[in-house]
One Martini backbone bead per residue (centre of mass of N, CA, C, O) as a GRO file, in nm:
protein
  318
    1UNK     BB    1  14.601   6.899   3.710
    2UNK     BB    2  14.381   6.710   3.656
    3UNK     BB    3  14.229   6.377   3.768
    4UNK     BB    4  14.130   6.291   3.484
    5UNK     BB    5  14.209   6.040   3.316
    6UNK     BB    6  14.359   5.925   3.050
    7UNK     BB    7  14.268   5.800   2.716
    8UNK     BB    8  14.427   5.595   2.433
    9UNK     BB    9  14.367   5.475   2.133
   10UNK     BB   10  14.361   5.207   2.065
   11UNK     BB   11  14.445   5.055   1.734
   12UNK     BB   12  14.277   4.856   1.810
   13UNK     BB   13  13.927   4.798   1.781
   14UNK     BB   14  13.928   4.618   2.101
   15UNK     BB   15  14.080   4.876   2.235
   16UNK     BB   16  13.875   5.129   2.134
   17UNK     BB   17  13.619   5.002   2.258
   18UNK     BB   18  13.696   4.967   2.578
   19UNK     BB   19  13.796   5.293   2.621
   20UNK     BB   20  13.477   5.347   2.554
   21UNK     BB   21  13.366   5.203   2.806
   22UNK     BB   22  13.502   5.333   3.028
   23UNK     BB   23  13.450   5.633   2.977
   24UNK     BB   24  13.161   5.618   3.007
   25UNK     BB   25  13.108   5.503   3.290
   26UNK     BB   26  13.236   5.739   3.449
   27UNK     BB   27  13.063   5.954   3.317
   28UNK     BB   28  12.802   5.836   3.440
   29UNK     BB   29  12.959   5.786   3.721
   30UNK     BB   30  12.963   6.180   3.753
   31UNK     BB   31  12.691   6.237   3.705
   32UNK     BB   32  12.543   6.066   3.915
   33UNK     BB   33  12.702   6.241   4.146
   34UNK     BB   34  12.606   6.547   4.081
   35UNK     BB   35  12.300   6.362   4.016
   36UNK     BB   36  12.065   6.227   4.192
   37UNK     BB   37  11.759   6.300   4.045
   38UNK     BB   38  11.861   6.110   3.819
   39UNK     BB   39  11.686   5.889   3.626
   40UNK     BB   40  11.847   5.780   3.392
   41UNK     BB   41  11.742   5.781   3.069
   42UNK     BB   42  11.958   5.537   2.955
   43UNK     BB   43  11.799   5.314   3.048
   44UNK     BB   44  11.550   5.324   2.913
   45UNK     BB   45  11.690   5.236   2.620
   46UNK     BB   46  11.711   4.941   2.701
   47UNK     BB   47  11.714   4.673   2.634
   48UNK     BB   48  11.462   4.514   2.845
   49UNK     BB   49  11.286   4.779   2.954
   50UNK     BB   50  11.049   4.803   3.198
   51UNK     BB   51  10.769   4.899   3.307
   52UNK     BB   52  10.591   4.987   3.568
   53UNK     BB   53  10.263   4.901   3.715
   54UNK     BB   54   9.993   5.006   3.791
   55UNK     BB   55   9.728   4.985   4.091
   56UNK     BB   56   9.433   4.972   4.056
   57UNK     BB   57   9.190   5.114   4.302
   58UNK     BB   58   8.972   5.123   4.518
   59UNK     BB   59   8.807   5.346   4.735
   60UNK     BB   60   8.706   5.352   4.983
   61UNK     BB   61   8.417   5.166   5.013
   62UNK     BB   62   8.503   4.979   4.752
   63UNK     BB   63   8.709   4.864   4.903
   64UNK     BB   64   8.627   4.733   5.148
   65UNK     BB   65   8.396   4.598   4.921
   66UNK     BB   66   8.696   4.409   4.803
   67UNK     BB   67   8.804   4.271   5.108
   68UNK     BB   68   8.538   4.137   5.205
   69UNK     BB   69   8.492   3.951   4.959
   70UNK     BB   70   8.785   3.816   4.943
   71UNK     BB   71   8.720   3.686   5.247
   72UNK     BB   72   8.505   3.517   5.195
   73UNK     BB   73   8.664   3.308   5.022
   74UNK     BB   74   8.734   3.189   5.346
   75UNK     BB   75   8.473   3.153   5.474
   76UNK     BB   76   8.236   2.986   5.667
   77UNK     BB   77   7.961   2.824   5.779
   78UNK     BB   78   7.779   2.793   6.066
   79UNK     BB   79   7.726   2.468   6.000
   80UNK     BB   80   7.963   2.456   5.743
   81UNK     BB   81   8.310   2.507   5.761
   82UNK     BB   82   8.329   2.366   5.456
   83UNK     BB   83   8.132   2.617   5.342
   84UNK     BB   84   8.109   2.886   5.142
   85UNK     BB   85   8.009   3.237   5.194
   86UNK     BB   86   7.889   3.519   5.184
   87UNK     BB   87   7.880   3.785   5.373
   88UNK     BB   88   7.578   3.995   5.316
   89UNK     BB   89   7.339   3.781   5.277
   90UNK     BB   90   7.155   3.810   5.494
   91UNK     BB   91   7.076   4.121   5.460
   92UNK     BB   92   7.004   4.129   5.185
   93UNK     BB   93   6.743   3.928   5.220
   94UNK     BB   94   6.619   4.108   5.357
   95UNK     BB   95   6.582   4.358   5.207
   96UNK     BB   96   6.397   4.194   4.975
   97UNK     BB   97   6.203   4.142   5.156
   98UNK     BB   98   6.114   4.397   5.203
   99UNK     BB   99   6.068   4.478   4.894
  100UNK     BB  100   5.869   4.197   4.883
  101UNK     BB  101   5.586   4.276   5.084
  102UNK     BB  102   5.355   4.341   4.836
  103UNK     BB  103   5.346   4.143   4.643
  104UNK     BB  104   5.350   4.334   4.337
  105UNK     BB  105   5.478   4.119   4.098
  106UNK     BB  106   5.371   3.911   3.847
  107UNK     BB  107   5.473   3.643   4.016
  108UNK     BB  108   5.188   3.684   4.248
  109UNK     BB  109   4.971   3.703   3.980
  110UNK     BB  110   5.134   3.465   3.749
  111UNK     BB  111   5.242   3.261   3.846
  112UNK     BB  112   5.220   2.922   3.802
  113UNK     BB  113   5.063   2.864   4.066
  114UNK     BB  114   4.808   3.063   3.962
  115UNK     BB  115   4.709   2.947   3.695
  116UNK     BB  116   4.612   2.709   3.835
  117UNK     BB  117   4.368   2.496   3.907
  118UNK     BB  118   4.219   2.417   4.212
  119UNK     BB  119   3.936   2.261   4.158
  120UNK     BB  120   4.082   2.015   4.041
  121UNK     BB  121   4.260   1.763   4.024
  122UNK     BB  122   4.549   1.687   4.108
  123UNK     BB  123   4.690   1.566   3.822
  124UNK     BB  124   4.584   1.804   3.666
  125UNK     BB  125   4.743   2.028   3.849
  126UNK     BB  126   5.020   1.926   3.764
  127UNK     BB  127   4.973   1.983   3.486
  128UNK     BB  128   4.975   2.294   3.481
  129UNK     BB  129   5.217   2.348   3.577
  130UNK     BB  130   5.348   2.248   3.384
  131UNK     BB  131   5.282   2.411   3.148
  132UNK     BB  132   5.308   2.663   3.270
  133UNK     BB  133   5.654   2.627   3.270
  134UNK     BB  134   5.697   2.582   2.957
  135UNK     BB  135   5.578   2.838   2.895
  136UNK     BB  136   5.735   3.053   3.027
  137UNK     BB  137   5.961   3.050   2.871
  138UNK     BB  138   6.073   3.341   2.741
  139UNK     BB  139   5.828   3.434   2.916
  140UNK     BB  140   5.591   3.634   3.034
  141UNK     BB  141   5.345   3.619   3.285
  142UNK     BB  142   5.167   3.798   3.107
  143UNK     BB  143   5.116   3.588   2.881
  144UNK     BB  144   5.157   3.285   3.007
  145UNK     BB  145   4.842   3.376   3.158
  146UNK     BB  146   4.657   3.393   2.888
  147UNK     BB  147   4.729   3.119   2.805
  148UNK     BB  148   4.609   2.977   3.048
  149UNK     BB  149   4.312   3.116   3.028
  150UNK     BB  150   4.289   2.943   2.733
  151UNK     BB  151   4.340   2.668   2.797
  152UNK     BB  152   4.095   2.613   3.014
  153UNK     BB  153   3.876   2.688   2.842
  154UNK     BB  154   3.921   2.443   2.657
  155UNK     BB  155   4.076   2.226   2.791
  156UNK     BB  156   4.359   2.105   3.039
  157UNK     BB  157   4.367   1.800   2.948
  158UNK     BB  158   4.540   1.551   2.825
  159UNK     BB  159   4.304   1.460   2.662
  160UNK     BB  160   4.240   1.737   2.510
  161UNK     BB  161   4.512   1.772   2.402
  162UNK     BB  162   4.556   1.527   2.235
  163UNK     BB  163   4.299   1.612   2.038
  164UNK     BB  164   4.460   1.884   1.953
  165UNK     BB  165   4.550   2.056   1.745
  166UNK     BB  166   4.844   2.232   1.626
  167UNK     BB  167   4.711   2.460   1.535
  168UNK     BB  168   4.509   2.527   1.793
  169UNK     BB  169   4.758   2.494   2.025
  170UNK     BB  170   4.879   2.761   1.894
  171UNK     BB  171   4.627   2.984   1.932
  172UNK     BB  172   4.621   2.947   2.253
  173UNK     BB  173   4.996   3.025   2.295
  174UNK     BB  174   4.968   3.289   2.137
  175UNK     BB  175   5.294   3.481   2.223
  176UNK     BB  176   5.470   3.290   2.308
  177UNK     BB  177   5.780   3.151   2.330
  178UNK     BB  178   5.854   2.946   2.048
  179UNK     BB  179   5.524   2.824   2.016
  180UNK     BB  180   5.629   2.600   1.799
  181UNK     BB  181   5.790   2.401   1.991
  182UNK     BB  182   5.560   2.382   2.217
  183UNK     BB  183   5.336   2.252   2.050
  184UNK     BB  184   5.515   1.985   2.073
  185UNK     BB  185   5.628   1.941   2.348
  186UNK     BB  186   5.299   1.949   2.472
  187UNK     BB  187   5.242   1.662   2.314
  188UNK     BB  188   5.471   1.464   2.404
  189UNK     BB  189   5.446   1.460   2.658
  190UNK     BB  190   5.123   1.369   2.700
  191UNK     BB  191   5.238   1.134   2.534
  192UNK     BB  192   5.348   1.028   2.798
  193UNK     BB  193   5.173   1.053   3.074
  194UNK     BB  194   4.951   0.872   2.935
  195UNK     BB  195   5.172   0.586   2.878
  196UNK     BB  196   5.381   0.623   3.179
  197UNK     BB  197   5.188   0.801   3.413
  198UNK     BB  198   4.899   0.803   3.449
  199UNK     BB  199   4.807   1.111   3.388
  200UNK     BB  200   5.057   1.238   3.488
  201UNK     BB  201   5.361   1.324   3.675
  202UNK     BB  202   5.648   1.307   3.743
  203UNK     BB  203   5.838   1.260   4.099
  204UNK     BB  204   6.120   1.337   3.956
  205UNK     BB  205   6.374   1.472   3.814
  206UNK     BB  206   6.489   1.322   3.595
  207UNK     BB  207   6.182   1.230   3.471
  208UNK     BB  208   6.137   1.547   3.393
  209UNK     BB  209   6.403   1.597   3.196
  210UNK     BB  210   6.309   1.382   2.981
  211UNK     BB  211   6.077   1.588   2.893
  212UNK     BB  212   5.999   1.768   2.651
  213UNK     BB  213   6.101   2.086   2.763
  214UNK     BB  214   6.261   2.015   3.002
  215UNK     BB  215   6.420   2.153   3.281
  216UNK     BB  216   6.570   2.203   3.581
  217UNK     BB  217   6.401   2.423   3.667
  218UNK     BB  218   6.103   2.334   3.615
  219UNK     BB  219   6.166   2.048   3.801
  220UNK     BB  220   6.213   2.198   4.055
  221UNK     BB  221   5.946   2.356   4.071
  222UNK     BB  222   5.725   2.137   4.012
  223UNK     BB  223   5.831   2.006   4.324
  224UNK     BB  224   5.731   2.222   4.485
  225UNK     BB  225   5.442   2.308   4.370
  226UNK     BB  226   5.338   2.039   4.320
  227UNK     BB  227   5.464   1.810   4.527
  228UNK     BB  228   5.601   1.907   4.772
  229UNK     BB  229   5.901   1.901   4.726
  230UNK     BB  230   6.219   1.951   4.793
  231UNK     BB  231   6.527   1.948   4.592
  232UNK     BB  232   6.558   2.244   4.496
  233UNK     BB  233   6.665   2.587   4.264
  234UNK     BB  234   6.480   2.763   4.097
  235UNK     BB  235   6.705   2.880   3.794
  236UNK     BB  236   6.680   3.178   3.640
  237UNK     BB  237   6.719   3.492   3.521
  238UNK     BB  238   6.688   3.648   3.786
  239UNK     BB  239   6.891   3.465   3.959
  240UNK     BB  240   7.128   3.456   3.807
  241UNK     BB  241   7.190   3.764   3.788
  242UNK     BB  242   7.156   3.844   4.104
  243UNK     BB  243   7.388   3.653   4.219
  244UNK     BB  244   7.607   3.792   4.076
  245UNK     BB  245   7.542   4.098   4.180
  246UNK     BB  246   7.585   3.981   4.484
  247UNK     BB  247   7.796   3.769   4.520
  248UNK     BB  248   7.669   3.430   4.543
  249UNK     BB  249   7.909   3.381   4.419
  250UNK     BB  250   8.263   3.319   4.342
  251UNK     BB  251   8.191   3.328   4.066
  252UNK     BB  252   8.152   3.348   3.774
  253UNK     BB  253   7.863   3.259   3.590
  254UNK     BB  254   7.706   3.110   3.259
  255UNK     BB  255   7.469   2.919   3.403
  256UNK     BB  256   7.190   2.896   3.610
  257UNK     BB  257   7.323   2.566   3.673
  258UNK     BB  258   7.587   2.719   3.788
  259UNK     BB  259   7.417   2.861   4.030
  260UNK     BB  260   7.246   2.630   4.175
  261UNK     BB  261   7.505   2.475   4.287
  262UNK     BB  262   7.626   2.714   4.472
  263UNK     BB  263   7.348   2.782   4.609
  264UNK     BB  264   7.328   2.487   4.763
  265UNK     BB  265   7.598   2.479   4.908
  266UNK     BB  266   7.473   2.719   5.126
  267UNK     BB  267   7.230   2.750   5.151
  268UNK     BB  268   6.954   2.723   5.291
  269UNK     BB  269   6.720   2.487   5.231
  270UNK     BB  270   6.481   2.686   5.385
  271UNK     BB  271   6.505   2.862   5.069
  272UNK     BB  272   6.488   2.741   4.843
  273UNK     BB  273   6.183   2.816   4.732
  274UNK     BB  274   6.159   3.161   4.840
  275UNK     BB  275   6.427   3.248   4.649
  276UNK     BB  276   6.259   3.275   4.356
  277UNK     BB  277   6.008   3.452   4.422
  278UNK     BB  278   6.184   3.711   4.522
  279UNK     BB  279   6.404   3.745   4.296
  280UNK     BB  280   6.193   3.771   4.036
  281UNK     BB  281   6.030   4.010   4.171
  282UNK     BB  282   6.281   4.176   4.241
  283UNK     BB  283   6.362   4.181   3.859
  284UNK     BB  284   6.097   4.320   3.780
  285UNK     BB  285   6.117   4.572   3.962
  286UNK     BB  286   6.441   4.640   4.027
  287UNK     BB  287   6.644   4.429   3.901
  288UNK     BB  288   6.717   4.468   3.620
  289UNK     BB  289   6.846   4.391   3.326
  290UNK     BB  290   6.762   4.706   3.220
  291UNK     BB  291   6.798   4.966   3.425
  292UNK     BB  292   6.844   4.968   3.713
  293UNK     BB  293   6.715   5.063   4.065
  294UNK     BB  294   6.924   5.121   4.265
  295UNK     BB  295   6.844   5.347   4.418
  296UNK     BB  296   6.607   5.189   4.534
  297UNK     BB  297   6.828   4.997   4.664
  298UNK     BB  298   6.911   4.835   4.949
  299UNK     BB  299   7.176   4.702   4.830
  300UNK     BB  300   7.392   4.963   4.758
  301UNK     BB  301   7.597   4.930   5.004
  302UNK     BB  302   7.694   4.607   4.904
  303UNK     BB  303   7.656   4.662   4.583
  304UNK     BB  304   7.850   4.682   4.355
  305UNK     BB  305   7.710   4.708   4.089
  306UNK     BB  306   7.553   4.948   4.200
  307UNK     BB  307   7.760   5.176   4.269
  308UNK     BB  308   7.891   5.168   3.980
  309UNK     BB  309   7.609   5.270   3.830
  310UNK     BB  310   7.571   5.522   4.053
  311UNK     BB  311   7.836   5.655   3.949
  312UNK     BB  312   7.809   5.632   3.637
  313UNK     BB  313   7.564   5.861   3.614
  314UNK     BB  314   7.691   6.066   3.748
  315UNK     BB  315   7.901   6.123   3.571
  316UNK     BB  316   7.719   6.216   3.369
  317UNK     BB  317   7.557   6.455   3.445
  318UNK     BB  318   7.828   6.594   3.506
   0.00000   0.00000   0.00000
């Protein structure tokens, strides 16, 4: 006689329900014990089962490079073991300075310390920088040195600017960005500096970005190049991009003035200006906003942007 217990289905419902209940659970616990390698999928069946989750990661270098960067967001700088720091900004900014030692990217010779007179009196001088820090914005450097070369030639100083029609000195400015929002800007401008700077220019941060068409940007910039004092970093958009892609941030920043505030909290001081200056020229030639040269640059094997880039591309070749 077999071993397996019979069982009669009681007359009542819940007596007929209960024995077949015991009945499949043995069947159940039978089946699993003659097949061990049977993942059982009734179980999967069940309401509320959830599959697990695959966890995808980088492989070889790649895993590397986001376990370094990961350990850096605990890292301290060597001056102040309370400020964080990225793991390989040292390496990468030698890089930098390295592609960027001939000096020939268009902010070498038309940024805007370059379009300013240096032959006119320091007021004036300060004054030209100011205005081509303005007409910069979303400006290539090469119109801006153009409209700067046209603004000199009619005589770039308050006093004949407030004299000059805003017809006129739209055709001044034009093709720069916004250009007619600029030719107010920078009538307004003037007409503060002549009535309450003695046709100069504010020396404080604060008093800078009063001005019509001011931003922090131009302010620090302004401080560094008119008046020679340190007091920030000009974050425009090739240094917000670029410490993005290098991971100079703790997390991803969404405008210039969130990236300034990071880079000053450990970048060294004595880099505040030299920065700027670096990474524009770096943005302009190499670092591009779209299509980056990638395969040329020195900072591929540290940087996740670039190694990304530089397998996406391999990826469609093949």
């Amino acid at each position: 006689m077999s071993n397996i217990p019979h069982y009669t289905r009681s007359k009542s419902r819940h007596g007929m329900k209960q024995n077949q209940t015991i009945a499949e659970k043995i069947a159940e616990k039978m089946r699993a014990a003659n097949n061990p390698d049977d993942d059982a999928p009734a179980n999967r069946k069940k309401k509320g089962f959830k599959r697990s989750h695959i966890k995808i990661e980088y492989e070889g270098e790649n895993e590397r490079l986001n376990e370094d960067w990961n350990e850096s967001k605990q890292l301290k700088t060597v001056d102040n073991p309370a400020i964080w720091q990225p793991v390989y900004w040292r390496e990468q900014l030698e890089n930098i300075q390295e592609m960027r030692k001939n000096q020939d990217a268009p902010v070498d010779t038309m940024g805007c310390e370059r379009t300013a007179d240096t032959a006119v009196g320091p007021a004036v001088y300060r004054y030209q920088i100011l205005v081509s820090l303005m007409l910069s914005s979303q400006t290539k450097d090469q119109v801006t040195s153009a409209a700067m070369d046209r603004l000199k030639t009619h005589g770039l100083t308050i006093s004949n600017i407030l004299k000059t029609s805003d017809k006129k000195l739209g055709e001044l400015i034009y093709p720069v960005g916004f250009w007619k929002r600029k030719v107010e800007y920078i009538k307004k401008t003037s007409t503060l500096l002549e009535s309450q700077y003695d046709n100069d220019i504010p020396s404080t941060i604060s008093e800078l970005c009063q001005l019509p068409g001011v931003g922090p940007k131009m302010a620090y910039l302004c401080m560094n190049i008119a008046w020679h004092q340190t007091t920030g970093i000009g974050v425009d958009t090739h240094v917000h991009r670029i410490s993005n892609r290098l991971k100079w941030v703790k997390s991803t920043t969404k405008t210039p003035e969130d990236t300034r505030k990071i880079l000053q909290e450990w970048l060294p001081r004595s880099l505040w200006i030299e920065i700027n200056w670096l990474l524009v020229g770096f943005g302009q030639q190499i670092c591009l906003s779209v299509s980056p040269k990638c395969q040329q640059c020195l900072n591929n094997h540290t940087c996740l942007f670039g190694k990304a880039n530089l397998q996406s591309k391999k990826k469609k070749r093949n």
